[in-house]
N, C-alpha and C positions, 0 to 999 in steps of 0.2 A: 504494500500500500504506500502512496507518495504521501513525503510530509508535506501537511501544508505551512503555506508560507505566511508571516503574520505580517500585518501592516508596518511597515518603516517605523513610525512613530510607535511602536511595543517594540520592535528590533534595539533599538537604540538604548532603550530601557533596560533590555538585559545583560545581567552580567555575564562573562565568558564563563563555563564550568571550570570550575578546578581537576584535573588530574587525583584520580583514586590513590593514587602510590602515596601520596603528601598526607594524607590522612593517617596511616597506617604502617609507616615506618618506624624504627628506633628512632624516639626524639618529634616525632611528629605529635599533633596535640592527642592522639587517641593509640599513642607508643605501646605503652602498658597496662591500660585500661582492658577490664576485661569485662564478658555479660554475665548478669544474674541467671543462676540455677533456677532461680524462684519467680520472679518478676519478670526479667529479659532485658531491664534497662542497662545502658553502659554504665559501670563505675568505675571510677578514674582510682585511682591508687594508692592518693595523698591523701592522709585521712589526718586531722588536726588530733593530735592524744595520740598518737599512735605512729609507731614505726612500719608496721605490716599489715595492712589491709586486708583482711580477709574473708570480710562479710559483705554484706550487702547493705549502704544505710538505710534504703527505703523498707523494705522486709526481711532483714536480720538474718538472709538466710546466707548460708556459706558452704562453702568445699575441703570437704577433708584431704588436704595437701600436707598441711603442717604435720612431722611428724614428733619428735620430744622437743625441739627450740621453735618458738615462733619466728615464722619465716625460712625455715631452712629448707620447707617444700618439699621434705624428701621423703612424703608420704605416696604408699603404693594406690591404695584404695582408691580417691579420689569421686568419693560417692557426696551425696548430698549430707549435709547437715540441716537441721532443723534446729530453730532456736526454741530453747525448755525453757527456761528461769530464767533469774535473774540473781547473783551473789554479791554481794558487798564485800572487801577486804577490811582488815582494820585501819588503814587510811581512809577507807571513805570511796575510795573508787569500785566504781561497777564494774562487773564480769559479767558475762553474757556466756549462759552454758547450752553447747550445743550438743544434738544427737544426733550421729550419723547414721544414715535409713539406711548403711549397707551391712556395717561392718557391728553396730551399736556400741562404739567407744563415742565418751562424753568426753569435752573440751573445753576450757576456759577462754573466753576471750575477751579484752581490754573493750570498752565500748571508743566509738570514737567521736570527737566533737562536733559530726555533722550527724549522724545516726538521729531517727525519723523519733521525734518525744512521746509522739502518739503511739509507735509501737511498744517502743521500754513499758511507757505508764501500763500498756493493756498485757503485757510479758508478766508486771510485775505482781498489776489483781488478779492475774489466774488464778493462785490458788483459793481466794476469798471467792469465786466466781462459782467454784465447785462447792456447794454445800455440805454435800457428805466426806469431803477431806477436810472440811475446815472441824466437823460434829467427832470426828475420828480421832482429831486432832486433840482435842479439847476433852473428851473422854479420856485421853492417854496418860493426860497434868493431870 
């Protein structure tokens, strides 16, 4: 099918495309950016709080890569994690504990300063949200 051709006055208007490769190189703006398991949105890698990104900030969700150092990537499995809970250290900072739906090892991880507040806050009433683990709970004291 021929393309059609658009009025002069729209031509002039457009910008030339950019070249795909510029996108998608070492050092280009989407270098090391990778996509959610979960979601599908791209996330960029720079995460404020944190050295190693490895989740997702929109939906918390991440990939079991890391295997005993975070960041070191030299995890085999590479299944989905799901985020469980929520931990606090005695500093005061959050950890975000993950389950992996392959392998089922749990993981800590650093929350990081752009992470979505709507999802932590609803992370962290889950367990109040369940009635009979909070009746369970409370029976046990």
């Amino acid at each position: 099918m021929p393309r059609r051709k658009l009025p002069r006055e729209r031509n002039r208007l457009r910008r030339p495309q950019r070249h795909k490769d510029v996108l998608h190189t070492q050092g280009g703006h989407r270098g090391n950016a990778f996509r959610c398991v979960g979601c599908r949105l791209e996330v960029s890698p720079d995460a404020p709080g944190t050295a190693h990104r490895n989740h997702c900030p929109t939906c918390l969700t991440s990939l079991h890569v890391d295997h005993r150092v975070p960041g070191d990537r030299a995890s085999g499995c590479r299944g989905r994690m799901e985020a469980l809970s929520l931990s606090v250290r005695q500093d005061g900072e959050w950890m975000i504990i993950h389950h992996c739906l392959s392998c089922g090892e749990l993981s800590a991880n650093r929350i990081a300063g752009d992470d979505n507040a709507l999802a932590l806050v609803r992370l962290a009433v889950r367990p109040l949200r369940d009635t009979t683990m909070a009746s369970r709970t409370l029976l046990t004291l």
